[in-house]
ZADO-1210 file (C-alpha; in nm, 4 decimals, padded with zeros to 6 digits):
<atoms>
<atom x="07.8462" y="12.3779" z="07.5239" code="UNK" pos="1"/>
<atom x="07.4817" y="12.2860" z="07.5821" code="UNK" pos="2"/>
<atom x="07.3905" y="11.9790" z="07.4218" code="UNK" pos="3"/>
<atom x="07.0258" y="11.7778" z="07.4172" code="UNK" pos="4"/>
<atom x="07.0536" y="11.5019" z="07.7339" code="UNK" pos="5"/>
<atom x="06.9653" y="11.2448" z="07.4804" code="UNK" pos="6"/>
<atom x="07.2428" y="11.2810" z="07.2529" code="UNK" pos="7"/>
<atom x="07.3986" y="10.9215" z="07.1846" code="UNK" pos="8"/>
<atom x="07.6672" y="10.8991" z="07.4073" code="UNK" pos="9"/>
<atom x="07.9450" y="10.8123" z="07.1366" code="UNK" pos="10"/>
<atom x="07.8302" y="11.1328" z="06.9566" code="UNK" pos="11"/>
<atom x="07.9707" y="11.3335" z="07.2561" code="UNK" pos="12"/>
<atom x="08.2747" y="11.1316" z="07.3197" code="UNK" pos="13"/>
<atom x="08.3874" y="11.1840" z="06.9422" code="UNK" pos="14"/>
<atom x="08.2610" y="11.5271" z="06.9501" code="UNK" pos="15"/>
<atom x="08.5228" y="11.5927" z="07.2855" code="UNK" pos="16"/>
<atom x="08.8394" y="11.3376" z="07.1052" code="UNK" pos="17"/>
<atom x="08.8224" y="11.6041" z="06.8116" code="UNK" pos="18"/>
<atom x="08.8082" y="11.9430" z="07.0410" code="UNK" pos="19"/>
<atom x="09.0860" y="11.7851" z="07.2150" code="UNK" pos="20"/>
<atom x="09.2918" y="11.6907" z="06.8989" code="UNK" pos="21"/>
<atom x="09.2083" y="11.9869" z="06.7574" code="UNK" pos="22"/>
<atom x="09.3668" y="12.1752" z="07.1022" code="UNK" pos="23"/>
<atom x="09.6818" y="11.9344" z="07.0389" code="UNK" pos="24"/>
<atom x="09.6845" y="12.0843" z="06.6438" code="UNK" pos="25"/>
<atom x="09.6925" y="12.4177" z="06.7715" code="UNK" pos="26"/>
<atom x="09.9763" y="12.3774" z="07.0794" code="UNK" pos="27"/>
<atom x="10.1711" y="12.1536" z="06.8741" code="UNK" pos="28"/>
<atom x="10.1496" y="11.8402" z="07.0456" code="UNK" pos="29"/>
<atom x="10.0126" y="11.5013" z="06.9842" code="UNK" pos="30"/>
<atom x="09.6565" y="11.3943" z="07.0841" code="UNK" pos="31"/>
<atom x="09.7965" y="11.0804" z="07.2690" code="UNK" pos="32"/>
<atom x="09.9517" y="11.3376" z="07.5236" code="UNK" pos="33"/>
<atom x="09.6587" y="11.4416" z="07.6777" code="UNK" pos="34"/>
<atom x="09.4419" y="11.1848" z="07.8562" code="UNK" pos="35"/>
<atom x="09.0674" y="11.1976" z="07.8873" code="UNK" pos="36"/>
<atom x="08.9288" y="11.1707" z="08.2383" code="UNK" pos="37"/>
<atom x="08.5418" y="11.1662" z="08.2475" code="UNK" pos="38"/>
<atom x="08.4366" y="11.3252" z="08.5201" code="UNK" pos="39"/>
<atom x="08.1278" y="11.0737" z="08.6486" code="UNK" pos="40"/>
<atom x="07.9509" y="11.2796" z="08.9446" code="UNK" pos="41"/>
<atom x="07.5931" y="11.2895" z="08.9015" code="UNK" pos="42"/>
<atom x="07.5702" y="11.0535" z="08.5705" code="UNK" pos="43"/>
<atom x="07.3727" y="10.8035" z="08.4961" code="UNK" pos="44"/>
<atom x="07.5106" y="10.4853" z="08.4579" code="UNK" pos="45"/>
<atom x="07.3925" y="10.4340" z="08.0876" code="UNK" pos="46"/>
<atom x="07.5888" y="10.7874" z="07.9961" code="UNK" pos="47"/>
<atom x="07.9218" y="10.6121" z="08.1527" code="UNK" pos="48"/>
<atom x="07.8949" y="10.2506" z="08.0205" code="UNK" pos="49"/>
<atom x="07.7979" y="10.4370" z="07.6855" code="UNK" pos="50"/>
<atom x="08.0923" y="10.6494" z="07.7235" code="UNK" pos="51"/>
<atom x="08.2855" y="10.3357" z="07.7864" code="UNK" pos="52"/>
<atom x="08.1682" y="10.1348" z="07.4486" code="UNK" pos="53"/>
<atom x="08.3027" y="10.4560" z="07.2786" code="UNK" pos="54"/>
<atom x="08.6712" y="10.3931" z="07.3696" code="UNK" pos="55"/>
<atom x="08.6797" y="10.6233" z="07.7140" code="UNK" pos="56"/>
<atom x="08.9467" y="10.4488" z="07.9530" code="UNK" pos="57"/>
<atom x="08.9091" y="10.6513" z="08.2797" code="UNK" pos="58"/>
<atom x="08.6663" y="10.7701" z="08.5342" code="UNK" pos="59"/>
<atom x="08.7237" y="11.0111" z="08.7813" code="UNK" pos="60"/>
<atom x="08.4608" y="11.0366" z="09.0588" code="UNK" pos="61"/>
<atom x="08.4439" y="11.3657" z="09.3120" code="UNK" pos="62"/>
<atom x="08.3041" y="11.0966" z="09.6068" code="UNK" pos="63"/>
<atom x="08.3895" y="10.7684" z="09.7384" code="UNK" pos="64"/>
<atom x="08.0869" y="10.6357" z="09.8135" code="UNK" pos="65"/>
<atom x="07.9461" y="10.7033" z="09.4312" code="UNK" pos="66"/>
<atom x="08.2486" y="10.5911" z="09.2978" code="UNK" pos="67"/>
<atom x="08.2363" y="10.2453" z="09.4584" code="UNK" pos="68"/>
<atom x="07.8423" y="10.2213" z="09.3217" code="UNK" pos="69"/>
<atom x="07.9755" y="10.2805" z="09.0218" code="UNK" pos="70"/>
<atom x="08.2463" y="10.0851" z="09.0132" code="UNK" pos="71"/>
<atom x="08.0264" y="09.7838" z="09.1401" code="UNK" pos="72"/>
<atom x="07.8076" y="09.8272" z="08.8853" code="UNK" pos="73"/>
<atom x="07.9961" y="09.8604" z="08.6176" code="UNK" pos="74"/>
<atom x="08.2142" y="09.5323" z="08.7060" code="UNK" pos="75"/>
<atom x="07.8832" y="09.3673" z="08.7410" code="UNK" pos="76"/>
<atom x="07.8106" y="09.4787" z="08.3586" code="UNK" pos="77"/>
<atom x="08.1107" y="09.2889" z="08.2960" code="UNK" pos="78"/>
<atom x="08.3320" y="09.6263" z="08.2184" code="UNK" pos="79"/>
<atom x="08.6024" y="09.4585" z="08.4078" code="UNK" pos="80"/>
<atom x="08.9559" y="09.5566" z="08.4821" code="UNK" pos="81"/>
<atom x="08.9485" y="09.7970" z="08.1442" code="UNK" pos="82"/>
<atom x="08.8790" y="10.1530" z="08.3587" code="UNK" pos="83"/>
<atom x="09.1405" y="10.3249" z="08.5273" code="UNK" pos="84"/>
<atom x="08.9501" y="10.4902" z="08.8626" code="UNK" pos="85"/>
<atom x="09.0549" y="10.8331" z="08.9868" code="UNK" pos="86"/>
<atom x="08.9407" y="10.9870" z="09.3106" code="UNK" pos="87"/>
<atom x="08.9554" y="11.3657" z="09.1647" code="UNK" pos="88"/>
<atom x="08.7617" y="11.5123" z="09.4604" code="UNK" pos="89"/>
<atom x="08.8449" y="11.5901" z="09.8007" code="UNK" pos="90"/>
<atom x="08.9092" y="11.2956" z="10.0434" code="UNK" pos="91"/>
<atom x="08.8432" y="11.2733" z="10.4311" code="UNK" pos="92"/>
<atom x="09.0715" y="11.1023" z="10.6372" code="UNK" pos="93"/>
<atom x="08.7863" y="10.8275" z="10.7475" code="UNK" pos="94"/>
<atom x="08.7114" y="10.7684" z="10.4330" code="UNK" pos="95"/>
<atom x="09.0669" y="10.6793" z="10.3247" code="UNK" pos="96"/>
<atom x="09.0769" y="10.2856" z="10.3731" code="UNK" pos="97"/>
<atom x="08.7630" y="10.2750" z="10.1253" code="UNK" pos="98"/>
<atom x="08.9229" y="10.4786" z="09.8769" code="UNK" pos="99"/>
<atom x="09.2365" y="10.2208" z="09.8600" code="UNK" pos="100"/>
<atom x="08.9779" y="09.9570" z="09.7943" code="UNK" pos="101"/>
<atom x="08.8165" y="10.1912" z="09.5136" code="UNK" pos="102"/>
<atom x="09.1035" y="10.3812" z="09.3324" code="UNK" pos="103"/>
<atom x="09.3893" y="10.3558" z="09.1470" code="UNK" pos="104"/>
<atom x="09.5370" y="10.7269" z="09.1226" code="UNK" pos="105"/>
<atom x="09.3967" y="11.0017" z="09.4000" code="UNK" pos="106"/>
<atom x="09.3866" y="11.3087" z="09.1901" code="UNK" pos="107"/>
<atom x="09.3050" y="11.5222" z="09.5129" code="UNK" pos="108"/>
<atom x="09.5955" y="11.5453" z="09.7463" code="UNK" pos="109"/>
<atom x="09.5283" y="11.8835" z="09.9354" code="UNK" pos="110"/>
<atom x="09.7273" y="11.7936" z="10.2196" code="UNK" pos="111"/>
<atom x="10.0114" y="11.6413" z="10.4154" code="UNK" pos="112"/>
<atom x="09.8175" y="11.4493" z="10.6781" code="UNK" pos="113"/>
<atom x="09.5729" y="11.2590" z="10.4130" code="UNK" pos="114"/>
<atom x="09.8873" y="11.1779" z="10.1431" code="UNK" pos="115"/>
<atom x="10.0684" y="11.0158" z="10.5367" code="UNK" pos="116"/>
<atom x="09.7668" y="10.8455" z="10.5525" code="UNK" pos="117"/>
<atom x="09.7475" y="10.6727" z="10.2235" code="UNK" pos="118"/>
<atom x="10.0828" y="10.5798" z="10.2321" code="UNK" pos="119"/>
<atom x="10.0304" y="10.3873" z="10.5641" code="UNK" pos="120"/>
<atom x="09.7595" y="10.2185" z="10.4623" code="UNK" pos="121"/>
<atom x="09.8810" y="10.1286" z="10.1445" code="UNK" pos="122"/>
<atom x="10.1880" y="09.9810" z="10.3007" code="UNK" pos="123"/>
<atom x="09.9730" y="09.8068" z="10.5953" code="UNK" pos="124"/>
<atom x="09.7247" y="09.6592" z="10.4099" code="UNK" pos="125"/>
<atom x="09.9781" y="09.5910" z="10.1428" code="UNK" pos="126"/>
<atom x="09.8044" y="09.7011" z="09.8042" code="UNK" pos="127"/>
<atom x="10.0943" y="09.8093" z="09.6580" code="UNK" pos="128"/>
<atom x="10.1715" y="10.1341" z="09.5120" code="UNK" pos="129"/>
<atom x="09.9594" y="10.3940" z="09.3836" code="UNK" pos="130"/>
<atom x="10.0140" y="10.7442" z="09.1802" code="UNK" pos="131"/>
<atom x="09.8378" y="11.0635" z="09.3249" code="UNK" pos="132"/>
<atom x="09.8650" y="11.4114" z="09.2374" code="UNK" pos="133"/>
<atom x="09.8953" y="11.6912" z="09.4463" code="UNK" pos="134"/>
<atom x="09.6246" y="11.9809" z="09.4349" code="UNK" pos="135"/>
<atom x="09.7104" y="12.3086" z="09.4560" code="UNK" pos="136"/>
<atom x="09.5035" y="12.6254" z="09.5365" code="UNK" pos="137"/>
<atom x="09.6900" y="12.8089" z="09.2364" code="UNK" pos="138"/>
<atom x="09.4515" y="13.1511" z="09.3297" code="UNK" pos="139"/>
<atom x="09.5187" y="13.1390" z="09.6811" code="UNK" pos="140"/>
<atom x="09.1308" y="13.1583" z="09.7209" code="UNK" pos="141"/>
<atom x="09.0615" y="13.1015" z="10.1083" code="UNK" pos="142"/>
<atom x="08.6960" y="12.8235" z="09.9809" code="UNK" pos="143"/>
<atom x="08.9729" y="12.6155" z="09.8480" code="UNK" pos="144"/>
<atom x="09.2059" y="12.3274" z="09.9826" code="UNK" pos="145"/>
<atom x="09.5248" y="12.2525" z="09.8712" code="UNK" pos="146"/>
<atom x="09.8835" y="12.3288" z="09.8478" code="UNK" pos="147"/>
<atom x="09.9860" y="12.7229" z="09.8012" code="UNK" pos="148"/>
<atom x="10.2163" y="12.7588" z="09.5080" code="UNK" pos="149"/>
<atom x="10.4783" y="12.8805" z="09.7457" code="UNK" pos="150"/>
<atom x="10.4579" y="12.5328" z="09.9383" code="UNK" pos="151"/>
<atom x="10.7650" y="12.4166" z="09.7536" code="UNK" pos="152"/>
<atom x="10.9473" y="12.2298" z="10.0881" code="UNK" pos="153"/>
<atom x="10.6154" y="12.0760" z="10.1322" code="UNK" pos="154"/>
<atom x="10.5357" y="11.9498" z="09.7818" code="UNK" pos="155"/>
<atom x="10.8593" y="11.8069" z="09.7546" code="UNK" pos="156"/>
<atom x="10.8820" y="11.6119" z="10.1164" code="UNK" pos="157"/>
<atom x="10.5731" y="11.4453" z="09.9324" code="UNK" pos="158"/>
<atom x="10.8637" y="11.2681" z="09.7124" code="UNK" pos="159"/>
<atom x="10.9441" y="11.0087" z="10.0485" code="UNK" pos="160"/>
<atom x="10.6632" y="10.8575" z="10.0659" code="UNK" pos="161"/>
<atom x="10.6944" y="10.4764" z="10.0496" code="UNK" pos="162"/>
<atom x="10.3852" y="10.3790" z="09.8625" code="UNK" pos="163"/>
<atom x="10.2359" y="10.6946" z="09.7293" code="UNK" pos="164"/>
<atom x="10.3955" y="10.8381" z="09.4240" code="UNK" pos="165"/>
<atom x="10.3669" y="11.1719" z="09.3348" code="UNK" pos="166"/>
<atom x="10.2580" y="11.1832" z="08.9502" code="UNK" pos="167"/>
<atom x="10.2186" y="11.5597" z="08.9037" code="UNK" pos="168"/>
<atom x="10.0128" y="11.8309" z="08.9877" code="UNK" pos="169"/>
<atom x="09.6187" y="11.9019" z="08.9747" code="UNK" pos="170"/>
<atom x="09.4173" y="12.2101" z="08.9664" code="UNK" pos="171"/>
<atom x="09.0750" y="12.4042" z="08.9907" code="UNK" pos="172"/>
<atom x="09.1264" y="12.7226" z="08.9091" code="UNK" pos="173"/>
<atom x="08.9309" y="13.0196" z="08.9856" code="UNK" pos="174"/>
<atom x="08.6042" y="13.0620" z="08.8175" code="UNK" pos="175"/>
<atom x="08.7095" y="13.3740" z="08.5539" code="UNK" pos="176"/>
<atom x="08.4344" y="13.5664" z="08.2897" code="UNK" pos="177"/>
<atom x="08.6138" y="13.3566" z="07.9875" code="UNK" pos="178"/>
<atom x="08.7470" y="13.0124" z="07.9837" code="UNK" pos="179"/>
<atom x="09.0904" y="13.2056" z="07.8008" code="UNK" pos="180"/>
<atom x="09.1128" y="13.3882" z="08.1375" code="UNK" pos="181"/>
<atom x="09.2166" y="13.0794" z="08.2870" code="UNK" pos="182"/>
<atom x="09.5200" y="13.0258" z="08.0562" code="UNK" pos="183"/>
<atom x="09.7509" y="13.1721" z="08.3137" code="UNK" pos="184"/>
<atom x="09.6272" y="13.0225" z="08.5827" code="UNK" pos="185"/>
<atom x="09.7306" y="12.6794" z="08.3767" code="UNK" pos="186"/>
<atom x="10.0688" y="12.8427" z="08.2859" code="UNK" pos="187"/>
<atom x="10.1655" y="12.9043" z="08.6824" code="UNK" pos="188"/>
<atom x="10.1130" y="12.5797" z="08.7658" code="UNK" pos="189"/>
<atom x="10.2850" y="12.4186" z="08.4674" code="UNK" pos="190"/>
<atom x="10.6101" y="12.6587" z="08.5873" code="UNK" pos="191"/>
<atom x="10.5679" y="12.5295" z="08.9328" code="UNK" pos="192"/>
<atom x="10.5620" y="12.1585" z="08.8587" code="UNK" pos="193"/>
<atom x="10.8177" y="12.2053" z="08.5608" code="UNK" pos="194"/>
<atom x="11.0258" y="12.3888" z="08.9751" code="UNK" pos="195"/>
<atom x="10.9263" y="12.0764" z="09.1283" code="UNK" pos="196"/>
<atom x="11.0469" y="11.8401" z="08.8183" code="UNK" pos="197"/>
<atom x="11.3649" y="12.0438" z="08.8618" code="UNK" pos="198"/>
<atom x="11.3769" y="11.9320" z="09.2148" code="UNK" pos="199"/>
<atom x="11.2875" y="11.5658" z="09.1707" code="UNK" pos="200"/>
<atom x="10.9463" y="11.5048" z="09.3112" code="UNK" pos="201"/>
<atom x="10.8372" y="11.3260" z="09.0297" code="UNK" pos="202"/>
<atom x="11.1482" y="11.0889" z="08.9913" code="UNK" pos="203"/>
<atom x="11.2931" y="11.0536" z="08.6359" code="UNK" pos="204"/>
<atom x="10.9279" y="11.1955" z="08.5202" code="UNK" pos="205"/>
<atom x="10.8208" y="11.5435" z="08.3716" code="UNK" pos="206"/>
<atom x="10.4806" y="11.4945" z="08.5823" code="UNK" pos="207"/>
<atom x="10.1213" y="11.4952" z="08.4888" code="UNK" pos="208"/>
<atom x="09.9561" y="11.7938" z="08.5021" code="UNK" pos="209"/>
<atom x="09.5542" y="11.7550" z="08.5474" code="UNK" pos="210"/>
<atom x="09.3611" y="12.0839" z="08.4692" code="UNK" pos="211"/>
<atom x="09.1095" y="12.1876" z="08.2316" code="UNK" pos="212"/>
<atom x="08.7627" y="12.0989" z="08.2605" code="UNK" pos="213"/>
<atom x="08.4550" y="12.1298" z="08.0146" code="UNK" pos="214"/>
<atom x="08.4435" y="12.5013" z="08.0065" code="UNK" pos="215"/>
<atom x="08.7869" y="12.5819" z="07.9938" code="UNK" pos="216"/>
<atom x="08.9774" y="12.2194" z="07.8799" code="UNK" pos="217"/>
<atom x="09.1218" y="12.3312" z="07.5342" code="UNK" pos="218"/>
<atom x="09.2656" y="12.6766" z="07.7131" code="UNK" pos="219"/>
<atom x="09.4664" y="12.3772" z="07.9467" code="UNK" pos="220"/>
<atom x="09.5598" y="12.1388" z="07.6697" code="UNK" pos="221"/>
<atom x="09.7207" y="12.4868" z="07.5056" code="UNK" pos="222"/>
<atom x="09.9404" y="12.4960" z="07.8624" code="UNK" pos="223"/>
<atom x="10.0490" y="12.1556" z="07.8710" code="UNK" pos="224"/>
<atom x="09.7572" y="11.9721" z="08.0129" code="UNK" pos="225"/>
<atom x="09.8257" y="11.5868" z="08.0100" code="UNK" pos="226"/>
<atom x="09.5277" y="11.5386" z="08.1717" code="UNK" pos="227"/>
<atom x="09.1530" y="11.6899" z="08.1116" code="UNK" pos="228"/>
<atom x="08.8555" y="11.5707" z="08.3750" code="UNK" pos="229"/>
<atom x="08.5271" y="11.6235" z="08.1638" code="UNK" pos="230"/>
<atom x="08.1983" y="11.6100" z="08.2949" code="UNK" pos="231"/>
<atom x="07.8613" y="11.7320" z="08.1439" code="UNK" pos="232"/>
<atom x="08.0300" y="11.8183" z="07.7866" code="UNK" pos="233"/>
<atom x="08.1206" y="11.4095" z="07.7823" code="UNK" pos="234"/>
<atom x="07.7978" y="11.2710" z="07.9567" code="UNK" pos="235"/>
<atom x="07.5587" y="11.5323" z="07.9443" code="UNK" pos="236"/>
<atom x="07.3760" y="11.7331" z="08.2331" code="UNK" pos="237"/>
<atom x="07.4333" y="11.5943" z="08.5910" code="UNK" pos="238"/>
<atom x="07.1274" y="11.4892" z="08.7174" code="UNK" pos="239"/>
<atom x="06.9764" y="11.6820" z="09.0462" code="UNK" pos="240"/>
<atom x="07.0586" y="11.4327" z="09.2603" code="UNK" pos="241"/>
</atoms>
């Protein structure tokens, strides 16, 4: 949906909370099922601390090094321990120890190697533990990271780590003519983490599923989203830098 940059940013935010309740009306569900993750990357700091005033609890940020500006900034506004910080891009392996200091869930988890190298860090440096979920390449499309769907064994090993939890499952899907195109894309991977429920990756948990974004976020809540990262239908157009 194009909207005007200078919309008020508590116009959008109630203008998303009743698409999204609206999405829960029509799958049956509850609007308290389904959190909203605003997807920061690009945004002004005004849009997110507006955002913020207007009752949104989480930020998800696609790079480390934005995310800690904007995490510094914001504490500095005196926003305080009241966001939840999700890393729901793609992490490097040096950039790891700053994204321990940063985050609180890793969204992103394409990989073995960087979910090892949380977990040792996390236990070294002892912070404690933290939730991630693990991204899968549910179109098999060879620009994309991430777990195949057929990655079961993998997936599942995830389940030992000592200070990583696995909290569900997260997805991009591929880019398709209609955001309704993209339904069963959100069904597969709901089937494959309701498999690796089954198999006990997620301990006595269903497990979050993170998909849907602002073109296609009500066709996800419809699937079972418990999770919808929103970008420039929650704060507007990105800026060009």
């Amino acid at each position: 949906m194009n909207e005007a940059p200078g919309k008020p940013a508590a116009e959008r935010y109630a203008e998303i909370v009743g698409r999204l309740a609206e999405a829960c009306r029509k799958a049956g569900r509850q609007p308290e099922e389904v959190a909203l993750v605003g997807a920061c990357k690009r945004q002004p700091l005004e849009r997110i601390a507006g955002a913020l005033d207007a009752g949104l609890r989480i930020l998800g940020e696609n790079q480390v090094q934005e995310g800690e500006a904007h995490r510094a900034a914001l504490l500095e506004a005196g926003y305080g321990d009241q966001v939840a910080w999700h890393l729901i891009g793609p992490l490097q392996t040096n950039k790891a120890s700053r994204a321990c200091d940063a985050f609180d869930v890793f969204e992103a988890v394409d990989r073995p190697k960087i979910a090892q190298r949380l977990d040792r860090l996390l236990g070294s440096r002892g912070l404690g533990v933290r939730g991630c979920l693990l991204e899968v390449n549910i179109g098999r499309e060879p620009s994309k990271h991430g777990f195949l769907p057929e990655d079961t064994e993998a997936m599942l090993h995830m389940g030992a780590l000592d200070h990583l939890r696995v909290r569900g499952l997260m997805v991009i899907p591929p880019q398709r003519a209609r955001p309704s195109e993209s339904r069963s894309d959100f069904a597969a991977l709901r089937r494959l983490r309701d498999r690796l429920a089954r198999g006990g990756l997620f301990g006595d948990g269903e497990g979050w599923l993170s998909m849907g974004m602002s073109g296609d976020f009500e066709a996800a809540v419809l699937e079972g989203a418990t999770h919808v990262r929103i970008g420039s239908a929650l704060f507007g157009p990105r800026s060009s830098r």
